[in-house]
DSSP file (Angstrom, degrees, kcal/mol; ACC not computed):
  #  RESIDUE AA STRUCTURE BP1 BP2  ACC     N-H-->O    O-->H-N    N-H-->O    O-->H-N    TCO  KAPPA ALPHA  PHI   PSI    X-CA   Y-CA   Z-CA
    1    1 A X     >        0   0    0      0, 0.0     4,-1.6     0, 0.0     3,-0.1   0.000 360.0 360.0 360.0 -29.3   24.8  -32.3  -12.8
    2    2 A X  H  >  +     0   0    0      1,-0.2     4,-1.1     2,-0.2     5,-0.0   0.801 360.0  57.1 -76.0 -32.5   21.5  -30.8  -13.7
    3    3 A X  H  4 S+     0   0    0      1,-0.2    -1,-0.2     2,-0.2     5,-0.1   0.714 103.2  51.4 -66.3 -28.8   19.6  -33.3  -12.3
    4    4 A X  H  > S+     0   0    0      3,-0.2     4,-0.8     1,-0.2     3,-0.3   0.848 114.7  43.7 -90.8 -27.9   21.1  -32.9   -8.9
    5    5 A X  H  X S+     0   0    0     -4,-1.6     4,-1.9     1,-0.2    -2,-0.2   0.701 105.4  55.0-109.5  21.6   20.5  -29.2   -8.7
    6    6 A X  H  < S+     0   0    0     -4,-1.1    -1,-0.2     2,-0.2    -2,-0.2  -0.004 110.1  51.5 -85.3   1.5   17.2  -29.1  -10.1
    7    7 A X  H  > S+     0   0    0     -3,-0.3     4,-1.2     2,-0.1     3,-0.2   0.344 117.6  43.6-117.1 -33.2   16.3  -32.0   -6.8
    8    8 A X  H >X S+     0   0    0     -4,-0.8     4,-1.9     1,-0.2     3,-1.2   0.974 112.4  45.2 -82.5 -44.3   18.1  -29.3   -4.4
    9    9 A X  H 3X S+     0   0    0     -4,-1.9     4,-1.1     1,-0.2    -1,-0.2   0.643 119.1  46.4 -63.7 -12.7   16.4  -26.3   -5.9
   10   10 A X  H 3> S+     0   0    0      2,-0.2     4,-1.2    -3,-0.2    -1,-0.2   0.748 108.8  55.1 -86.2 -48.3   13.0  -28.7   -5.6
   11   11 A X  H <X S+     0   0    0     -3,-1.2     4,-1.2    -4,-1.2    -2,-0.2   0.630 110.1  52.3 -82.2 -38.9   14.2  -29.6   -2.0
   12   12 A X  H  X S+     0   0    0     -4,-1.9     4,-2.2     2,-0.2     3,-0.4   0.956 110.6  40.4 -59.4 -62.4   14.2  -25.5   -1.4
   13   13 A X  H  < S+     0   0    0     -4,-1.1    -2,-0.2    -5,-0.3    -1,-0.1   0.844 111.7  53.8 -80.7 -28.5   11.3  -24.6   -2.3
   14   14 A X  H  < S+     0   0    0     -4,-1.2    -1,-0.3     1,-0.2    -2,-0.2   0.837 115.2  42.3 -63.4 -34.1    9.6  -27.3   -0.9
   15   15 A X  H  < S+     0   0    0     -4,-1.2    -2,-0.2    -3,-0.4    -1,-0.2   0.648  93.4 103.4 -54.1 -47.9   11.1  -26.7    2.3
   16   16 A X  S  < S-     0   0    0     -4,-2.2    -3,-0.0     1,-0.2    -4,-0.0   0.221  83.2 -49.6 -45.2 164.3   10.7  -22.8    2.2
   17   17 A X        -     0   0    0      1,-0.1    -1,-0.2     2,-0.1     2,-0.0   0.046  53.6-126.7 -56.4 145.6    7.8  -20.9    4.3
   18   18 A X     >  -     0   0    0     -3,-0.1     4,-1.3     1,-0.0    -1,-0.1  -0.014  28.5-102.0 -76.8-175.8    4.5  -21.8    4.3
   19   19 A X  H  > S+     0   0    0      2,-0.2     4,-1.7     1,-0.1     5,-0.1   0.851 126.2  59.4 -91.0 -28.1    1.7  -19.6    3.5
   20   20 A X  H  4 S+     0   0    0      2,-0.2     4,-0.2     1,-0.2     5,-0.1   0.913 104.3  53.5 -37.5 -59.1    1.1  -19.5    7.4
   21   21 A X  H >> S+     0   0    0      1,-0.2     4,-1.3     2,-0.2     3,-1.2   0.854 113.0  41.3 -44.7 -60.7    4.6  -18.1    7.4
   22   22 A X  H 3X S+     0   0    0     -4,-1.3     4,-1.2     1,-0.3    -1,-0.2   0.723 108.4  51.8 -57.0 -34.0    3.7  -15.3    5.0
   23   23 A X  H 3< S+     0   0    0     -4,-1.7    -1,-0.3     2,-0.2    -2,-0.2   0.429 110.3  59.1 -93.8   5.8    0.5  -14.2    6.0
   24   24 A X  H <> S+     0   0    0     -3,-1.2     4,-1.2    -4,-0.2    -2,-0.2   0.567 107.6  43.9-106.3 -56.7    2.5  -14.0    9.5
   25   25 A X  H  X S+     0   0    0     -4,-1.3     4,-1.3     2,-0.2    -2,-0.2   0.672 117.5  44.1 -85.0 -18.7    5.0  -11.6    8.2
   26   26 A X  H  X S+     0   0    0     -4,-1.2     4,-1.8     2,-0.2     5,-0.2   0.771 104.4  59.8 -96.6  -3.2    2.6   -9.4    6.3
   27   27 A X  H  > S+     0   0    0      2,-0.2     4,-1.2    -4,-0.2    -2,-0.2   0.895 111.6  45.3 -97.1 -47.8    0.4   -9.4    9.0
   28   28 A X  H >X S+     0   0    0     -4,-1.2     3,-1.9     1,-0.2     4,-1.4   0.972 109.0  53.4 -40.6 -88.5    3.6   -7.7   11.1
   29   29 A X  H 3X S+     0   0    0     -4,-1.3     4,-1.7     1,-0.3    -1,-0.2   0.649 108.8  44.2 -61.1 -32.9    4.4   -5.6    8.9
   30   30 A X  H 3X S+     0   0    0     -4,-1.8     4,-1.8     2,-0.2     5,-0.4   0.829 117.1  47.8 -56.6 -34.8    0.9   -4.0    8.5
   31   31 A X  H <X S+     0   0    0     -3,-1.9     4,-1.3    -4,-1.2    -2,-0.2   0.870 111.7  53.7 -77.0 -50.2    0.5   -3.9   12.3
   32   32 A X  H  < S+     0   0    0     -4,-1.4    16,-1.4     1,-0.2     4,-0.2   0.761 117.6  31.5 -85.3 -24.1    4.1   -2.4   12.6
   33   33 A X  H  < S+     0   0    0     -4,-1.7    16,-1.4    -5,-0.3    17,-0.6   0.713 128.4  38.0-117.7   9.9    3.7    0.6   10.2
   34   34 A X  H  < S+     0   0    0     -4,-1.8    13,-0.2    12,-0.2    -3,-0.2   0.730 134.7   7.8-113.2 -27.0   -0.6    1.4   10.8
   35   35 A X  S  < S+     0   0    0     -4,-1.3    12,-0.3    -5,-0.4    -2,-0.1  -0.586  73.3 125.5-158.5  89.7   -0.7    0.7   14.7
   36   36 A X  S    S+     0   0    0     10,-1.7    11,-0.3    -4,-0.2    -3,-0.1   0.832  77.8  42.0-101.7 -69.3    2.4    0.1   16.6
   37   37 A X        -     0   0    0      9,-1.8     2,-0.3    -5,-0.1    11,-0.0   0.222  60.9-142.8 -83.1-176.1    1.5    2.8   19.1
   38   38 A X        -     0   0    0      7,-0.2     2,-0.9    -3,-0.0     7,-0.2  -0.975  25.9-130.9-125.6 147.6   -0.9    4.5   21.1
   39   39 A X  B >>> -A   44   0A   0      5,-3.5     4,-1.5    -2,-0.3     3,-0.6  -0.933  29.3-104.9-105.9 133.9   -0.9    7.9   21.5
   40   40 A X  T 345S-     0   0    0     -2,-0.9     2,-0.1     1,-0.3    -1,-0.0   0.113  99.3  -6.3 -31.2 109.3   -1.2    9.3   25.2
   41   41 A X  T 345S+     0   0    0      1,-0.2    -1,-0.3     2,-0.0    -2,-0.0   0.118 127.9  69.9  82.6 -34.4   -4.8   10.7   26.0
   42   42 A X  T <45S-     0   0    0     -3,-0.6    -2,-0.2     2,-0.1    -1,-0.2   0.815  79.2-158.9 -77.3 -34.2   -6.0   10.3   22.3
   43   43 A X  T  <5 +     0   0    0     -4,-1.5     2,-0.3     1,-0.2    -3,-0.1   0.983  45.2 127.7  26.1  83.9   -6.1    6.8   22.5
   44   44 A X  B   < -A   39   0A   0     -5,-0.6    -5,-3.5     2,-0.0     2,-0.3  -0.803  59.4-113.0-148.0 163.2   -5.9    6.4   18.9
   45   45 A X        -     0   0    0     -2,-0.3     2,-0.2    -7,-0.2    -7,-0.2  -0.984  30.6-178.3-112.5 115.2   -3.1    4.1   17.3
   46   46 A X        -     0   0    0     -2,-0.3    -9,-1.8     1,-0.1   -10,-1.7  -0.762   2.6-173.9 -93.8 148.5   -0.1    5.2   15.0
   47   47 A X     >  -     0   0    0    -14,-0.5     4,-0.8   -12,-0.3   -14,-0.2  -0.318  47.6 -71.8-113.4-151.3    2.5    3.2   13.4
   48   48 A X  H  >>S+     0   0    0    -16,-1.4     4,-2.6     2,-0.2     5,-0.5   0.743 114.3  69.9 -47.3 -57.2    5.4    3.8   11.5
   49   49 A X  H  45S+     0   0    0    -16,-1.4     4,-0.2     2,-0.3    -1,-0.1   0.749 110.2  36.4 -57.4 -22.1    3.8    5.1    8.3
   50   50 A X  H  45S+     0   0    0    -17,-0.6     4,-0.3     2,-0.1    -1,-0.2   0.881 109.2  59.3-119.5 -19.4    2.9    8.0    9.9
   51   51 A X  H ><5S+     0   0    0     -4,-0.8     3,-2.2   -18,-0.1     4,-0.4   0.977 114.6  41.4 -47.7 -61.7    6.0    8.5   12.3
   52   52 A X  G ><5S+     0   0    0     -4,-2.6     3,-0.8     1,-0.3     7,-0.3   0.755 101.7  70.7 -86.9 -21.9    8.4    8.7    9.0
   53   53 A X  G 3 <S+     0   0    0     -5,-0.5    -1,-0.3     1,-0.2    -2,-0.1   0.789  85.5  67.1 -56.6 -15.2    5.7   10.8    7.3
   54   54 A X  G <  S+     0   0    0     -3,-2.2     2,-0.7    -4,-0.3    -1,-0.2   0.912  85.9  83.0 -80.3 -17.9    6.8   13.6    9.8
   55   55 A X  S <> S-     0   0    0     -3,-0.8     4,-0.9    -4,-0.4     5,-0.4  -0.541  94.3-118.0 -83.3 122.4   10.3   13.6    7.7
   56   56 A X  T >4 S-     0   0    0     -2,-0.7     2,-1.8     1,-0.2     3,-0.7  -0.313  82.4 -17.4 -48.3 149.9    9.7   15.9    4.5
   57   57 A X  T 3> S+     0   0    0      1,-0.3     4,-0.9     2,-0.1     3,-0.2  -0.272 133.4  64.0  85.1 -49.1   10.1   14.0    1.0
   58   58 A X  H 3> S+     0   0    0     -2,-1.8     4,-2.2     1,-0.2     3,-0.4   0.900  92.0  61.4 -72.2 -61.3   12.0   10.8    2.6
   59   59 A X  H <X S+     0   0    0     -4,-0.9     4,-2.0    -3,-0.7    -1,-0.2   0.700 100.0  47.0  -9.6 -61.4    9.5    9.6    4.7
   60   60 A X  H  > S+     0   0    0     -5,-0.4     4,-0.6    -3,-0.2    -1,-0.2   0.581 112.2  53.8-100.5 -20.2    6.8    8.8    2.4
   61   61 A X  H  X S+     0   0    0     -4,-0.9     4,-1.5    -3,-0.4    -2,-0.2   0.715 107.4  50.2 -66.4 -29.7    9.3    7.0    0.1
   62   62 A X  H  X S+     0   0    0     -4,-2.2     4,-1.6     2,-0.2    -2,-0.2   0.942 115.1  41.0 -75.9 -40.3   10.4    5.0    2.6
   63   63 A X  H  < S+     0   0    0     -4,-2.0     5,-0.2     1,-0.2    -1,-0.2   0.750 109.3  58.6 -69.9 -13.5    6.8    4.0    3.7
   64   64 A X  H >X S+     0   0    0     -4,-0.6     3,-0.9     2,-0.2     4,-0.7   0.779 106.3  48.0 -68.4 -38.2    5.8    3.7    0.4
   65   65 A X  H 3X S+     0   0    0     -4,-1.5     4,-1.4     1,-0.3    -2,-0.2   0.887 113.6  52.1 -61.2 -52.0    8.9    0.8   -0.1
   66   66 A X  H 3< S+     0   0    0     -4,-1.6    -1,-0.3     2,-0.3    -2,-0.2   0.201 111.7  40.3 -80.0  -1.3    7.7   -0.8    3.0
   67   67 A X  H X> S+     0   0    0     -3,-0.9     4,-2.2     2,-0.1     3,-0.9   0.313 103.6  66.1 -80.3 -29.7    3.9   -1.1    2.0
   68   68 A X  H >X S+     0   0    0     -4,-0.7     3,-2.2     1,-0.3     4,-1.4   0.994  98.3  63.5 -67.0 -48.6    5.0   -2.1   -1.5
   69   69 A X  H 3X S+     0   0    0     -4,-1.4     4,-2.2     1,-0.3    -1,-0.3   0.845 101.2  45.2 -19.8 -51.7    6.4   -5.5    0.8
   70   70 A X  H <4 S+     0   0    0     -3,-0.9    -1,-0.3     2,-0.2     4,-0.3   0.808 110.0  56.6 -91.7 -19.4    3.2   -6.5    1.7
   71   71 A X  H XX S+     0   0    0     -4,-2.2     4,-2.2    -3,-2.2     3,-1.3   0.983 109.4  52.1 -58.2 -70.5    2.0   -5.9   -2.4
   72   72 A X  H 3X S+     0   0    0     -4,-1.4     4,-1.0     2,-0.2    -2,-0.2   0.822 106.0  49.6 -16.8 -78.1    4.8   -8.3   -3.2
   73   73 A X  H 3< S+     0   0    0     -4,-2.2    -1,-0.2     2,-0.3    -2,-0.2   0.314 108.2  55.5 -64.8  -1.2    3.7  -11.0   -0.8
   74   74 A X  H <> S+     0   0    0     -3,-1.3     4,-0.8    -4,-0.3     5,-0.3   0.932  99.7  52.8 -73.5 -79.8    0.4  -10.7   -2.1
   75   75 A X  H >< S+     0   0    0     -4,-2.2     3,-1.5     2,-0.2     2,-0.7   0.779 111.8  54.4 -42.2 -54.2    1.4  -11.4   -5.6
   76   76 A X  T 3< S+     0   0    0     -4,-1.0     3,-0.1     1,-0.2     2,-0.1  -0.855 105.3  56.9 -79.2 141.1    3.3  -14.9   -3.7
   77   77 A X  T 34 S-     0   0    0     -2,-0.7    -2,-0.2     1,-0.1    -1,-0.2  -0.648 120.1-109.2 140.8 -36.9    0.2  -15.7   -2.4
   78   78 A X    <<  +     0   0    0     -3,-1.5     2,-0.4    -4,-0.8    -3,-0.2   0.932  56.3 154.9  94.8  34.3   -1.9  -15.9   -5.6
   79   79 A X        -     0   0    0     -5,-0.3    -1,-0.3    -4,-0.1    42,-0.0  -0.935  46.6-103.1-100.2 158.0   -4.1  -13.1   -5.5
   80   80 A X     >  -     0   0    0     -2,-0.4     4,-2.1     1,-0.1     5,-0.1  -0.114  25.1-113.6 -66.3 150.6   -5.5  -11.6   -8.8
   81   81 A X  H  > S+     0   0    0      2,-0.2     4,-4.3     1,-0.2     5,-0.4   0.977 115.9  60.3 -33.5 -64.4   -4.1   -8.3  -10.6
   82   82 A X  H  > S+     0   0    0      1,-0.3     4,-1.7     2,-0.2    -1,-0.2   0.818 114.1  32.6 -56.2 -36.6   -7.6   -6.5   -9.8
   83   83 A X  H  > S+     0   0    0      2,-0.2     4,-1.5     1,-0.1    -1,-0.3   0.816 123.3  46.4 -77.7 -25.6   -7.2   -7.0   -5.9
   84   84 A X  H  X S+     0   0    0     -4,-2.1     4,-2.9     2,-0.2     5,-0.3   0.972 112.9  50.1 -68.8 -44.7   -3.1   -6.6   -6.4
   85   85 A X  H  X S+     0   0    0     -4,-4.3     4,-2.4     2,-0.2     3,-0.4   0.961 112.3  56.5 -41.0 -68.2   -4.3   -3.2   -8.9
   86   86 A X  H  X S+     0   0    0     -4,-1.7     4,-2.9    -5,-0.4    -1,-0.2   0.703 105.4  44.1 -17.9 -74.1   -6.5   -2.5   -5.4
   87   87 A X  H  X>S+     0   0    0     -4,-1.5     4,-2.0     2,-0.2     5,-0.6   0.805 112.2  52.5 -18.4 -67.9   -3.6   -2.5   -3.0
   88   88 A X  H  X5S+     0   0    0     -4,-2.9     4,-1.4    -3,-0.4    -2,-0.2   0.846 106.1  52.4 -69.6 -27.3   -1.4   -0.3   -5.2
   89   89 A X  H  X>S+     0   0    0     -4,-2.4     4,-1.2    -5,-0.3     5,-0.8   0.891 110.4  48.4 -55.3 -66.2   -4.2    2.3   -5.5
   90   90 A X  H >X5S+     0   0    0     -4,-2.9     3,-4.1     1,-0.2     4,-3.4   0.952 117.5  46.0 -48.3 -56.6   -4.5    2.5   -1.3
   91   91 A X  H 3X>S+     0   0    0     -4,-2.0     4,-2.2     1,-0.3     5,-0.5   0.972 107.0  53.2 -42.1 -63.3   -0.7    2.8   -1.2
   92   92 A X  H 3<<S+     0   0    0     -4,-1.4    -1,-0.3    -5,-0.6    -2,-0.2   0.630 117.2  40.7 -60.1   6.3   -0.5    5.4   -4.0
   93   93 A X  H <<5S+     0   0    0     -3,-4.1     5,-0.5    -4,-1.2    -1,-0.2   0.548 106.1  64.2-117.0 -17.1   -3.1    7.6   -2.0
   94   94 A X  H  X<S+     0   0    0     -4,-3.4     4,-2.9    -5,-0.8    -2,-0.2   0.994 118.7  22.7 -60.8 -72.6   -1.6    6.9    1.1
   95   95 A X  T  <5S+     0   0    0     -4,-2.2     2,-0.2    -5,-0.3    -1,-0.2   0.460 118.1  58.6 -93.5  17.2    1.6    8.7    0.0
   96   96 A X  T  4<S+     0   0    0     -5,-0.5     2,-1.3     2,-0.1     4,-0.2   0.060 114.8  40.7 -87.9-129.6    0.3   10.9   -2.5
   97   97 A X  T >4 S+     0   0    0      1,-0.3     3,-1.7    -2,-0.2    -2,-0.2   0.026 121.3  41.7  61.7 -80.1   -2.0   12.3    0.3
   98   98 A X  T 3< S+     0   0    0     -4,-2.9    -1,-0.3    -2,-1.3     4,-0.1   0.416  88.3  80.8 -87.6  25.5    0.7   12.3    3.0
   99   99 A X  T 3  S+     0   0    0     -5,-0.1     2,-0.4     2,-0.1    -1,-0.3  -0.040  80.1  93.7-107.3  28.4    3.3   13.5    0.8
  100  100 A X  S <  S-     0   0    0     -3,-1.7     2,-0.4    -4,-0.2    -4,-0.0  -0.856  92.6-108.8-119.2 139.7    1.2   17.2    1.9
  101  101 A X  S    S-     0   0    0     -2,-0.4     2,-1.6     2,-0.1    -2,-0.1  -0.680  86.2 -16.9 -92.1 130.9    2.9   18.8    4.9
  102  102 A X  S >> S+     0   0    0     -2,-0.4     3,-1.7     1,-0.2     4,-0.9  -0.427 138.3  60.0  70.3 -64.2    0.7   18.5    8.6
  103  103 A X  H >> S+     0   0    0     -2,-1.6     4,-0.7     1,-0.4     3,-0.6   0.884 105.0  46.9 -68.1 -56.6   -2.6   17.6    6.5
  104  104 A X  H 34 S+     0   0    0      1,-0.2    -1,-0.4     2,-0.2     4,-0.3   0.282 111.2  55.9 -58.9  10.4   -0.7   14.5    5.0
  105  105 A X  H <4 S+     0   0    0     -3,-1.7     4,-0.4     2,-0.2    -2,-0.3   0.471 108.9  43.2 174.9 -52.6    0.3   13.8    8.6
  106  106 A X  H <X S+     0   0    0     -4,-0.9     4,-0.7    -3,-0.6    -2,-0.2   0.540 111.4  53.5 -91.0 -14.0   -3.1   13.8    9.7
  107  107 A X  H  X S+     0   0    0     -4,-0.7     4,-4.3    -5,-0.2     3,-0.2   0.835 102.8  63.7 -75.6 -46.1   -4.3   11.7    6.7
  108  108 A X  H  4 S+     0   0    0     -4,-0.3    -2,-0.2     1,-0.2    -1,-0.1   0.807  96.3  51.4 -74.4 -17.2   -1.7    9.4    7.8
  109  109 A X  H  4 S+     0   0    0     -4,-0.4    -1,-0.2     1,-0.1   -64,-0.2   0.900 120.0  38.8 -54.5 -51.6   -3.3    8.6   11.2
  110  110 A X  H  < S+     0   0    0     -4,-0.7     2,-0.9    -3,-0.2    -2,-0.2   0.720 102.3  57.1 -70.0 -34.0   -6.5    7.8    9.5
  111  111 A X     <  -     0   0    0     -4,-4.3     2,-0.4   -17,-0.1     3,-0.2  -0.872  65.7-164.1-107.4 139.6   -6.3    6.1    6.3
  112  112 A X    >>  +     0   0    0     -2,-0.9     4,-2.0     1,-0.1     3,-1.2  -0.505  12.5 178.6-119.5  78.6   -4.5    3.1    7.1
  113  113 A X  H 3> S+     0   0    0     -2,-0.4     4,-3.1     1,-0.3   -22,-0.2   0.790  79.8  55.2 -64.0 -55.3   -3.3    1.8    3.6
  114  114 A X  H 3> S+     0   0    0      2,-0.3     4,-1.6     1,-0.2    -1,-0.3   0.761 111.6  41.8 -62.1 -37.9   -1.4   -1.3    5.2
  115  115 A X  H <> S+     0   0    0     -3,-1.2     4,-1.3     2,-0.1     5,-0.3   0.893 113.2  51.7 -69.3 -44.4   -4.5   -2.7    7.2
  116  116 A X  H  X S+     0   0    0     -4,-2.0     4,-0.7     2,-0.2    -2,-0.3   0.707 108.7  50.8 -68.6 -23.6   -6.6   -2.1    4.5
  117  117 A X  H  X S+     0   0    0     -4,-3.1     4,-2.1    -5,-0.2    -3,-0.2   0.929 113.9  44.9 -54.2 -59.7   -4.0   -4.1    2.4
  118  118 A X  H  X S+     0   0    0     -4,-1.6     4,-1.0     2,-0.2    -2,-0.2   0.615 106.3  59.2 -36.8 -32.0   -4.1   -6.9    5.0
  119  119 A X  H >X S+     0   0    0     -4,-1.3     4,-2.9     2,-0.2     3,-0.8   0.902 110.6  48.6 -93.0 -55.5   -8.3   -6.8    5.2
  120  120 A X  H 3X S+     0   0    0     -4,-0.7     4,-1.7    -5,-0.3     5,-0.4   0.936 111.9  45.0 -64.0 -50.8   -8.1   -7.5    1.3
  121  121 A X  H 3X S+     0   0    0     -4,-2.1     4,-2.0     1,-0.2    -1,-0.3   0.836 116.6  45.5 -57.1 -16.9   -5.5  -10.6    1.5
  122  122 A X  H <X>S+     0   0    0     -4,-1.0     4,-1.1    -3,-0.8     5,-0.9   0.865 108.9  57.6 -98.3 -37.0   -7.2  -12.2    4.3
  123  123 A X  H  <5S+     0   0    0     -4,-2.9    -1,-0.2     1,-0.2    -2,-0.2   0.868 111.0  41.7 -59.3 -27.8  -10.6  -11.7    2.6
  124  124 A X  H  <5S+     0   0    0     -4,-1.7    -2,-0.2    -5,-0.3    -1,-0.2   0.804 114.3  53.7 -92.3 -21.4   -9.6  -13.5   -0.3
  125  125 A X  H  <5S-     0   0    0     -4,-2.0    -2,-0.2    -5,-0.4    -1,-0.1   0.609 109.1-119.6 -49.3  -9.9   -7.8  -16.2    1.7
  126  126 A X  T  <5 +     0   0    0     -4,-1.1    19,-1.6     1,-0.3     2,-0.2   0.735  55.5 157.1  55.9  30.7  -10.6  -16.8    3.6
  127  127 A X      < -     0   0    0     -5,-0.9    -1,-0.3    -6,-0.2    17,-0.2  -0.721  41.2-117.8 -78.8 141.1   -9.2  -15.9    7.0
  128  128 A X    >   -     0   0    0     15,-0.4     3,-1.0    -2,-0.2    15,-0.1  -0.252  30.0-105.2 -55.1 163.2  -11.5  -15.0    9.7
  129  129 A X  T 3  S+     0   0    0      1,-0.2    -1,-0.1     2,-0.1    -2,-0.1   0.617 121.0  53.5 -56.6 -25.2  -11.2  -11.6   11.2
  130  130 A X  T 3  S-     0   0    0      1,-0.3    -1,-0.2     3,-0.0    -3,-0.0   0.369  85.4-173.9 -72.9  -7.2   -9.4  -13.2   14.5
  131  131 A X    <   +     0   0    0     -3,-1.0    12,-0.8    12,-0.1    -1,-0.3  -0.185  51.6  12.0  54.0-114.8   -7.0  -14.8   12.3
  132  132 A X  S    S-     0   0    0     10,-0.2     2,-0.3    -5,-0.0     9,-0.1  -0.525  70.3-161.7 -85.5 154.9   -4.6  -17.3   14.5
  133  133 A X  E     -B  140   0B   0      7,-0.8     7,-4.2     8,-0.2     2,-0.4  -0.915   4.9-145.9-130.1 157.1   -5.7  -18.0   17.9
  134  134 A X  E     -B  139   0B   0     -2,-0.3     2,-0.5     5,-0.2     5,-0.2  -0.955  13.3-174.6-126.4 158.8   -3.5  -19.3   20.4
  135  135 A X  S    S-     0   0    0      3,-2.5     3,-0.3    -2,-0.4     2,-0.2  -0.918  72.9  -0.2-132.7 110.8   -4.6  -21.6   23.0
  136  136 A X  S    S-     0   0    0     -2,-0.5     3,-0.1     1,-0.2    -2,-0.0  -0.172 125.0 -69.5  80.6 -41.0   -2.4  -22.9   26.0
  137  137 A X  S    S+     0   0    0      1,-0.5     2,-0.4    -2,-0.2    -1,-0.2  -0.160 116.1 114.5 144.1   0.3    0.3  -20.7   24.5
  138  138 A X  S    S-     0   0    0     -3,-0.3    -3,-2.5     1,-0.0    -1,-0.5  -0.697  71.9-117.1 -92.6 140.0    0.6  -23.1   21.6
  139  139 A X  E     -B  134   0B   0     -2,-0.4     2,-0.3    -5,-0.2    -5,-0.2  -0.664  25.1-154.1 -93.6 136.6   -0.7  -21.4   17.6
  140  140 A X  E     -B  133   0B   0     -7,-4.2    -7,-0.8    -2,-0.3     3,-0.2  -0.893  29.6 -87.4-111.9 158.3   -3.5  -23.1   16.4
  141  141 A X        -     0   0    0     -2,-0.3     2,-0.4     1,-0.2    -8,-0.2   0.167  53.0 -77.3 -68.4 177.3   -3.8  -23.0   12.7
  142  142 A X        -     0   0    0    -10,-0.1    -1,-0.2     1,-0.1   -10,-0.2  -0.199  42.5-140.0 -51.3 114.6   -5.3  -20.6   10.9
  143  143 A X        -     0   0    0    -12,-0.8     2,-0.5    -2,-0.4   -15,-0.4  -0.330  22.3-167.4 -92.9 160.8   -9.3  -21.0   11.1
  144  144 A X              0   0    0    -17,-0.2   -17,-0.2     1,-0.1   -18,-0.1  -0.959 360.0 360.0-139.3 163.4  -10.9  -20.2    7.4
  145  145 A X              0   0    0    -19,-1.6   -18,-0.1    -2,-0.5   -19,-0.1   0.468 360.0 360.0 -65.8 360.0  -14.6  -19.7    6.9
């Protein structure tokens, strides 16, 4: 009996997302909470992270749980403590910083904790800066340096 579900749990994991997959989903989720928008006439880009910052105290836990994602998927990926240490540091200034009423607000426009998470996995991954390209409408894999 052990043997048969220690060949499905084998059969899972083997099966499970790819690193394509991952770096796919963090790559969203960075994109969705430092520049989902534009703003009108500024043309400057806001996400999420700084939309939920405008709700006192709640806000900035909630964007703080939703960076901490992309920390996580790091960590599955195989990057070192000192670049995960890296990452926890942007986050923890991101919402100490924007946990300040209007001033964090304005912080939050600028420092973009969640790209700057992203710039570090793809730097040790070796992804270029254009990351997937698609060609015909078809994804071509991922180019590395």
């Amino acid at each position: 009996m052990n043997t048969a579900r220690r060949d499905v749990f084998e059969a899972i994991k083997t099966a499970g997302p790819s690193r394509e997959d991952a770096i796919a989903r963090v790559t969203m989720v960075a994109k969705l909470m430092d520049s989902a928008f534009v703003i009108p006439g500024l043309n400057r880009r806001v996400g999420l992270d700084s939309v939920l910052g405008l709700v006192p105290g709640i806000g900035d836990a909630i964007s703080a749980a939703l960076a901490s994602y992309i920390i996580w998927e790091a960590r599955q990926l195989g990057l070192p403590r000192w670049k995960i240490a890296r990452m926890i540091g942007n986050v923890a200034v991101d919402t100490t910083i924007g946990a300040i009423p209007l001033a964090g607000d304005l912080f939050d426009v600028y420092f973009k904790s969640n790209e700057r998470n992203l710039r570090i996995i793809h730097e040790h991954l070796g992804i270029t800066k254009r990351g997937p390209r698609q060609i015909d409408g078809t994804a071509v894999r991922i180019e590395e340096r």
